[in-house]
N, CA, C and O atoms as a Tinker XYZ file with bonds, in Angstrom:
   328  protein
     1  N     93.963000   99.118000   83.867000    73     2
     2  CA    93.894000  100.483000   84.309000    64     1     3
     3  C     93.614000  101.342000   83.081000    63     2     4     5
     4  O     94.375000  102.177000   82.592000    81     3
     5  N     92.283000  100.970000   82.625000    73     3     6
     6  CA    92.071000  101.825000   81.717000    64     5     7
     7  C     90.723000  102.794000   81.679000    63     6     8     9
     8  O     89.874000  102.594000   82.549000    81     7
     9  N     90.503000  103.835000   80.699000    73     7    10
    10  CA    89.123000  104.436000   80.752000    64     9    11
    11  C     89.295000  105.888000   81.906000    63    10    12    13
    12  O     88.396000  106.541000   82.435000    81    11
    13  N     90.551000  106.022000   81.998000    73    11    14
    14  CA    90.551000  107.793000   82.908000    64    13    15
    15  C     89.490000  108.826000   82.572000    63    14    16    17
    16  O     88.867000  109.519000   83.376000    81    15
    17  N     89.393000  108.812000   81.298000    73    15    18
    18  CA    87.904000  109.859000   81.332000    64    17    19
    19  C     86.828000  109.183000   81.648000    63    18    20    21
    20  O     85.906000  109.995000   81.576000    81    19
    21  N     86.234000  107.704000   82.095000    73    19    22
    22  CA    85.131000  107.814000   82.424000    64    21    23
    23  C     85.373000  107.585000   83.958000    63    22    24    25
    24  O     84.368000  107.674000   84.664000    81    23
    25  N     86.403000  107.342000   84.487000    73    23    26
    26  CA    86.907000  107.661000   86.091000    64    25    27
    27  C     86.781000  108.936000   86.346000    63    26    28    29
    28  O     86.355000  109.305000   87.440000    81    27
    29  N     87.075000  109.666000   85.535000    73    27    30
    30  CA    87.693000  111.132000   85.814000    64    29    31
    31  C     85.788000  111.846000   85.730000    63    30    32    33
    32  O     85.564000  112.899000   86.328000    81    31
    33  N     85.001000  111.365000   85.208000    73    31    34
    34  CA    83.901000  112.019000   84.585000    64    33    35
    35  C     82.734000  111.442000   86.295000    63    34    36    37
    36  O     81.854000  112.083000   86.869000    81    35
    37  N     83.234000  110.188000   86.562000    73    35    38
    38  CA    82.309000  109.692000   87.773000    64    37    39
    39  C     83.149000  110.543000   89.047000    63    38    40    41
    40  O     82.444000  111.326000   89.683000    81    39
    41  N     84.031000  110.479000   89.291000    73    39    42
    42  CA    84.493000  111.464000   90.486000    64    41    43
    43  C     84.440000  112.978000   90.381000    63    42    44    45
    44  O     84.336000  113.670000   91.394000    81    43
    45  N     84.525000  113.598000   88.925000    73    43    46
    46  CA    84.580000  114.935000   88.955000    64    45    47
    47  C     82.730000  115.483000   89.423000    63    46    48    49
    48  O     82.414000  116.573000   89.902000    81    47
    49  N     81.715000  114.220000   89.053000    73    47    50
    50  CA    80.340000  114.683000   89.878000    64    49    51
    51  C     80.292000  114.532000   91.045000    63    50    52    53
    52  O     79.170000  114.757000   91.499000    81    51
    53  N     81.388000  114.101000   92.108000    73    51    54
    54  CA    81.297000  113.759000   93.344000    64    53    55
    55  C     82.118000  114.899000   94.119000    63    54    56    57
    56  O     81.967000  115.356000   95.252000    81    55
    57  N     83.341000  115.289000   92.774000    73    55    58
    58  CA    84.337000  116.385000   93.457000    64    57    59
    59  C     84.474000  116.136000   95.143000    63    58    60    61
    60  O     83.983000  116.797000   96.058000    81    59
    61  N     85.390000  114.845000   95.191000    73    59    62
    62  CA    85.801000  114.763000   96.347000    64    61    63
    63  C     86.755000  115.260000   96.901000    63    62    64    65
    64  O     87.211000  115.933000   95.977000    81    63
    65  N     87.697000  115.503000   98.124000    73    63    66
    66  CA    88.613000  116.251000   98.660000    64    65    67
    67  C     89.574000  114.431000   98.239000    63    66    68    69
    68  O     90.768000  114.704000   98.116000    81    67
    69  N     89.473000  113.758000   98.146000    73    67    70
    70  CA    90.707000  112.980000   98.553000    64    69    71
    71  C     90.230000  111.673000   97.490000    63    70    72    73
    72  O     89.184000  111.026000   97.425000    81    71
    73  N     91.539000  111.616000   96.686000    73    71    74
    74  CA    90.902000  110.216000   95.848000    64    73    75
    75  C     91.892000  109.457000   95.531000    63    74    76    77
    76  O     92.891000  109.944000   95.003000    81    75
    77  N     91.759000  107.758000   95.873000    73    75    78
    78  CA    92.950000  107.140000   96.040000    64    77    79
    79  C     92.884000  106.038000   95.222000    63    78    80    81
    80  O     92.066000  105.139000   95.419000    81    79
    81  N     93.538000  106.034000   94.476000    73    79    82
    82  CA    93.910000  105.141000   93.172000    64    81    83
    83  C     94.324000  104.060000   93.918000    63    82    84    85
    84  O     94.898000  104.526000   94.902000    81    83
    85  N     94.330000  102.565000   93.969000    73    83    86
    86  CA    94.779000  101.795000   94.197000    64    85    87
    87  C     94.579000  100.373000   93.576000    63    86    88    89
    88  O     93.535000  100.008000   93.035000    81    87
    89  N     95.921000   99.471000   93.747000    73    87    90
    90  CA    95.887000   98.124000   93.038000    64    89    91
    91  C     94.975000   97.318000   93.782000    63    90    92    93
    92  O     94.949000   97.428000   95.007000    81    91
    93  N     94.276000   96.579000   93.227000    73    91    94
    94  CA    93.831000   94.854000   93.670000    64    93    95
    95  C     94.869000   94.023000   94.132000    63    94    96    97
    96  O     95.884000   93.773000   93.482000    81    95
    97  N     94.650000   93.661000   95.087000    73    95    98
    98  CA    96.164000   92.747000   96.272000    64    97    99
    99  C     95.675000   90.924000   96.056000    63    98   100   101
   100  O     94.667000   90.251000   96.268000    81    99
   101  N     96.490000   90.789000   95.740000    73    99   102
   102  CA    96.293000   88.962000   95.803000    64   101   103
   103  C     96.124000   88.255000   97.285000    63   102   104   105
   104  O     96.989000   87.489000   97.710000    81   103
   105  N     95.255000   88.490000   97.834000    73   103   106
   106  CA    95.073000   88.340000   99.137000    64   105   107
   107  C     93.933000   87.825000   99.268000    63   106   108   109
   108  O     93.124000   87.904000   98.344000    81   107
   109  N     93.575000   87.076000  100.654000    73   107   110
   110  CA    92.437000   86.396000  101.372000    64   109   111
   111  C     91.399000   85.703000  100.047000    63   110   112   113
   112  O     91.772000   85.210000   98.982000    81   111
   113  N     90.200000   85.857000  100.502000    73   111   114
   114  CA    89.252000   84.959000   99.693000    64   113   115
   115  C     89.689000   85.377000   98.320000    63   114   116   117
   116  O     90.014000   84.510000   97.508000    81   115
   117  N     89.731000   87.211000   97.873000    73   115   118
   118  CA    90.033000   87.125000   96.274000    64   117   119
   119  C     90.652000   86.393000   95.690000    63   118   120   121
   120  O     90.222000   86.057000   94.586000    81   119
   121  N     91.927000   85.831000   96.174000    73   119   122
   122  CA    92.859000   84.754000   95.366000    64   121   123
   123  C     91.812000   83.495000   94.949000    63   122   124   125
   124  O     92.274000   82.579000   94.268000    81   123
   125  N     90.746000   83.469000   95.263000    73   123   126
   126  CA    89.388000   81.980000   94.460000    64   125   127
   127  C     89.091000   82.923000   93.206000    63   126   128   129
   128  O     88.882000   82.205000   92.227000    81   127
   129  N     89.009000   84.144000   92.923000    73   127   130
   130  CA    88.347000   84.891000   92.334000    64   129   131
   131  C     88.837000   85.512000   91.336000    63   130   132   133
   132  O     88.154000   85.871000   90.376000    81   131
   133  N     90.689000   85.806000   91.510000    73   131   134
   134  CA    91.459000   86.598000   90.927000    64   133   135
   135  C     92.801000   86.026000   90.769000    63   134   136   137
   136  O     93.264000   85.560000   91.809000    81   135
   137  N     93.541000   85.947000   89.719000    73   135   138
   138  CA    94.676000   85.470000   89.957000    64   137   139
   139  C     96.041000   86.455000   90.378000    63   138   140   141
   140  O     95.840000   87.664000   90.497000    81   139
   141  N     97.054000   86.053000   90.538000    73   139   142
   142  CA    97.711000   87.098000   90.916000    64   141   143
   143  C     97.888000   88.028000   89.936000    63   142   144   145
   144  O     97.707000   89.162000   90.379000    81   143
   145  N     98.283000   87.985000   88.317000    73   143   146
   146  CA    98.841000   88.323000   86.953000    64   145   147
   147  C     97.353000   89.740000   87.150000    63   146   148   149
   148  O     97.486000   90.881000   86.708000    81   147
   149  N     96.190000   89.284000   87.827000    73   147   150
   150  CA    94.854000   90.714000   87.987000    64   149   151
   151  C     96.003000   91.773000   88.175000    63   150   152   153
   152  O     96.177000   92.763000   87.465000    81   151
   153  N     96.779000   91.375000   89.297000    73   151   154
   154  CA    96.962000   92.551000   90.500000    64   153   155
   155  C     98.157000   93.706000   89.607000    63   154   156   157
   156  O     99.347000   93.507000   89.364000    81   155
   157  N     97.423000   94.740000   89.320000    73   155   158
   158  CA    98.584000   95.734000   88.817000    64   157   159
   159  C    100.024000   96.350000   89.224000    63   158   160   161
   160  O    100.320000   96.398000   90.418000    81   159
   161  N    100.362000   96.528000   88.853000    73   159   162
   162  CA   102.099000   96.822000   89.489000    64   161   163
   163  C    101.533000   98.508000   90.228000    63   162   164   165
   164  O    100.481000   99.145000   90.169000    81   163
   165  N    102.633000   98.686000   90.775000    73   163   166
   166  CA   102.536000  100.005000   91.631000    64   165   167
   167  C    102.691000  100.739000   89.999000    63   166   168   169
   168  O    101.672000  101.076000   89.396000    81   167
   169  N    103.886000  100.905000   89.474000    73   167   170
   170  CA   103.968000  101.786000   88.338000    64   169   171
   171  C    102.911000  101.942000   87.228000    63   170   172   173
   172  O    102.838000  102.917000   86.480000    81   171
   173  N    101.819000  100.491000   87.206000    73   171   174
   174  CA   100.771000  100.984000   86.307000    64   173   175
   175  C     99.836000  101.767000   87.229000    63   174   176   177
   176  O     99.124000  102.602000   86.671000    81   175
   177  N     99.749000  101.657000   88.285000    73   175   178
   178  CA    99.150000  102.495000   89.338000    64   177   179
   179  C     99.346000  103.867000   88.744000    63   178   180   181
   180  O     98.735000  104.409000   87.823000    81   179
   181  N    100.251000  104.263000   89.422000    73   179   182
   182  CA   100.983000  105.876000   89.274000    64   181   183
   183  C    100.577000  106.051000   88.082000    63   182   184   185
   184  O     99.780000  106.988000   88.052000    81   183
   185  N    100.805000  105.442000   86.759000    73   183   186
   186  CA   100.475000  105.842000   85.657000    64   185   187
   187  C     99.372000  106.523000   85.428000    63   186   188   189
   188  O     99.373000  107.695000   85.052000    81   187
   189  N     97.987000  105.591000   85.713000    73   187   190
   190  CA    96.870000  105.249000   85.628000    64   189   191
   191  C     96.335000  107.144000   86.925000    63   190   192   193
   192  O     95.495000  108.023000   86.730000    81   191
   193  N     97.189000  106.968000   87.884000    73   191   194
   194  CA    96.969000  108.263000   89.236000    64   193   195
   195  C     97.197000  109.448000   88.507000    63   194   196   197
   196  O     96.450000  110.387000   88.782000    81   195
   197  N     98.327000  109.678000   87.366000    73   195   198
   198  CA    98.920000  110.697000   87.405000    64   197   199
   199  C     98.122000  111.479000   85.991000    63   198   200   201
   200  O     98.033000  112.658000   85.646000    81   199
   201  N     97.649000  110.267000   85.438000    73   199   202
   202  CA    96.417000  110.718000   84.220000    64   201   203
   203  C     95.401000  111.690000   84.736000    63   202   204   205
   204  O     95.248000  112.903000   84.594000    81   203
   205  N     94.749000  110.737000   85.393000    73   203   206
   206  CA    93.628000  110.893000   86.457000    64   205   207
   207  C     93.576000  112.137000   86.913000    63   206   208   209
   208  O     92.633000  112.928000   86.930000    81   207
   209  N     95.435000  112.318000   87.539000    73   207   210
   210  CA    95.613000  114.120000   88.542000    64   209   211
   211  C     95.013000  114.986000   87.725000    63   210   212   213
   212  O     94.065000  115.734000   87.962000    81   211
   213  N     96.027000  114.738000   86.119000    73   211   214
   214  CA    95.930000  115.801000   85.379000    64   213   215
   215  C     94.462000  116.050000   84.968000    63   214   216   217
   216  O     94.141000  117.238000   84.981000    81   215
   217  N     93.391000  115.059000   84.562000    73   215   218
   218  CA    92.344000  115.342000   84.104000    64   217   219
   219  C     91.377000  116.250000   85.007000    63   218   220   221
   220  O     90.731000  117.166000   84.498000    81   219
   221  N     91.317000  115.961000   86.313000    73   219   222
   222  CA    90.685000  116.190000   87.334000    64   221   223
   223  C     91.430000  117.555000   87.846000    63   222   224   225
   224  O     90.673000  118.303000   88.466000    81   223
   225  N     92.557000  117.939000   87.722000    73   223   226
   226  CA    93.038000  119.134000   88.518000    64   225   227
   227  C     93.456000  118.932000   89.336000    63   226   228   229
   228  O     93.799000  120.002000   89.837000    81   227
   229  N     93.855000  117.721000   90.257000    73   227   230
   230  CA    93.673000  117.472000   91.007000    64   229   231
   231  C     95.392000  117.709000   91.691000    63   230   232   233
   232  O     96.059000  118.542000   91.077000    81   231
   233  N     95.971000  117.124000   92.711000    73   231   234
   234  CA    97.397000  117.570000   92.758000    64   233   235
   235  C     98.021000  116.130000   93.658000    63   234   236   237
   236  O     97.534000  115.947000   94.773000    81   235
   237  N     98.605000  115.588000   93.380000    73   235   238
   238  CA    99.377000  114.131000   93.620000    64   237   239
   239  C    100.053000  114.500000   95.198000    63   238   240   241
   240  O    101.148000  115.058000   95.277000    81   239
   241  N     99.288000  114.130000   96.376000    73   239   242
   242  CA    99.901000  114.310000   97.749000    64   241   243
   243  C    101.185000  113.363000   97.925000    63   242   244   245
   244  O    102.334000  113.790000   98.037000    81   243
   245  N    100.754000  111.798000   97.934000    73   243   246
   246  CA   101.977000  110.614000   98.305000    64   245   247
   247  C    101.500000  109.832000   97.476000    63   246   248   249
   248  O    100.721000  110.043000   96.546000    81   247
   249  N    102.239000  108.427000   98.013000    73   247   250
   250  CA   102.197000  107.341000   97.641000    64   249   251
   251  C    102.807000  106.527000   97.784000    63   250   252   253
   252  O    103.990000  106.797000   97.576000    81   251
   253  N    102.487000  104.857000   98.261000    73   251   254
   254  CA   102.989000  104.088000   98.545000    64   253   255
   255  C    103.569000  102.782000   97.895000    63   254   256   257
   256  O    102.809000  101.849000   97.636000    81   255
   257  N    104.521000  102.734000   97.709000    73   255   258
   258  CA   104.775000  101.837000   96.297000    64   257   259
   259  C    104.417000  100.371000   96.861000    63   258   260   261
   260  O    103.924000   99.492000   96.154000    81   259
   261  N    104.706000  100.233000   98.127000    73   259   262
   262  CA   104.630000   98.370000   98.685000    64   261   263
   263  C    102.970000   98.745000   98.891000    63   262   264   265
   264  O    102.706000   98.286000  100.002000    81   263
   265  N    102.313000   99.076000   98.593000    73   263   266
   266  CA   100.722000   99.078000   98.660000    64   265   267
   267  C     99.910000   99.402000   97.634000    63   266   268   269
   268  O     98.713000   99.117000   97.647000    81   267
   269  N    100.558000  100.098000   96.545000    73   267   270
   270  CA   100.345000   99.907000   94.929000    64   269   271
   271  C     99.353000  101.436000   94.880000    63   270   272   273
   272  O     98.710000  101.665000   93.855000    81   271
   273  N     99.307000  102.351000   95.981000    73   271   274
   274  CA    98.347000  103.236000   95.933000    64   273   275
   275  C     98.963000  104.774000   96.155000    63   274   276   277
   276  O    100.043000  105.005000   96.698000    81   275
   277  N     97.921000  105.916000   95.548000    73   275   278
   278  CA    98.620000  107.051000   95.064000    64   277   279
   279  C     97.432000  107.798000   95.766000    63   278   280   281
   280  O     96.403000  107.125000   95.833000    81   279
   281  N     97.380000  108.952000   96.255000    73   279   282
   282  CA    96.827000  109.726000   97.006000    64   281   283
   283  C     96.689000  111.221000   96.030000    63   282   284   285
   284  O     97.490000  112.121000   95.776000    81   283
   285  N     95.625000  111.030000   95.748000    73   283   286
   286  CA    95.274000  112.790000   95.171000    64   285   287
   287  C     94.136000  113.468000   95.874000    63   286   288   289
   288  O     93.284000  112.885000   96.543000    81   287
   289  N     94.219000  114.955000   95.623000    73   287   290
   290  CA    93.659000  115.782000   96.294000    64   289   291
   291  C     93.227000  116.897000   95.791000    63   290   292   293
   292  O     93.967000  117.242000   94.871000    81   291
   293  N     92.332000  117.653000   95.976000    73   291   294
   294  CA    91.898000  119.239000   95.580000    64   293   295
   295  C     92.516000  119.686000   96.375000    63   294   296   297
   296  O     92.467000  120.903000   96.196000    81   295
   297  N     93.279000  119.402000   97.433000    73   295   298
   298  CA    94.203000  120.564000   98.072000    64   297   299
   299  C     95.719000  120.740000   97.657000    63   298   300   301
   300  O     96.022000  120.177000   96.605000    81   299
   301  N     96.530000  121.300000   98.189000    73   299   302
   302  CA    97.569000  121.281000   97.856000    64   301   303
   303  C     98.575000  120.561000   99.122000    63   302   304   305
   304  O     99.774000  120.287000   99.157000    81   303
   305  N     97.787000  120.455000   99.820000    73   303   306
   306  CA    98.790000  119.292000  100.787000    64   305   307
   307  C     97.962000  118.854000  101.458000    63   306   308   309
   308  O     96.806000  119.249000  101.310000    81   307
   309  N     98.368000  117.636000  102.673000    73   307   310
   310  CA    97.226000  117.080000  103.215000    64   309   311
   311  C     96.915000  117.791000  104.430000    63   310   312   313
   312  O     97.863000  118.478000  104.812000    81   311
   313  N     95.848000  117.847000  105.187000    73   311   314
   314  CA    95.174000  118.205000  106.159000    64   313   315
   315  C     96.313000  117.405000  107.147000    63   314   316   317
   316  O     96.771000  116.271000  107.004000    81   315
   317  N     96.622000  118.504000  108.291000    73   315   318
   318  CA    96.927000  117.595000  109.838000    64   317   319
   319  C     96.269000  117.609000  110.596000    63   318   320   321
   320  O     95.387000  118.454000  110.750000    81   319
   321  N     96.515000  116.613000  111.346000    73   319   322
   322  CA    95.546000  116.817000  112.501000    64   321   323
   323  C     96.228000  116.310000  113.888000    63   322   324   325
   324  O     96.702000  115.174000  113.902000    81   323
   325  N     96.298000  117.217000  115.193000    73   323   326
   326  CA    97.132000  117.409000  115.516000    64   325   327
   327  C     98.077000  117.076000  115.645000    63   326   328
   328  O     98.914000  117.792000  116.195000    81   327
């Protein structure tokens, strides 16, 4: 989880509403491809999300720790729908 400014430099030309950091899962065919030791912890996640927020402006909605993924946004909360 490294290189936030050149993450931060490819999404800030896309300026998306919603951008979701997430781990590689040791699951299905990847396990031929990847070993488990790939798959990042939730906390290097967040780490890696919360860089990212700050560079981008962006503002940290949730996140799910048993799914290794962090939810940011240009808004300040998420959209409902009904």
């Amino acid at each position: 989880m490294d290189d936030v400014e050149g993450y931060a430099r490819v999404i800030g030309k896309a300026e998306p509403t919603y951008v979701e950091p997430k781990a590689y899962m040791h699951v299905g065919y990847s396990r031929k491809r990847l070993g488990f030791r790939n798959m990042p912890t939730h906390a290097e996640v967040r780490r890696f999300a919360f860089q990212l927020a700050e560079r981008l402006g962006y503002n940290v909605l949730d996140e799910s720790k048993e799914s290794r993924v962090v939810l940011l946004s240009q808004l300040e909360k998420p959209i409902k729908i009904a």
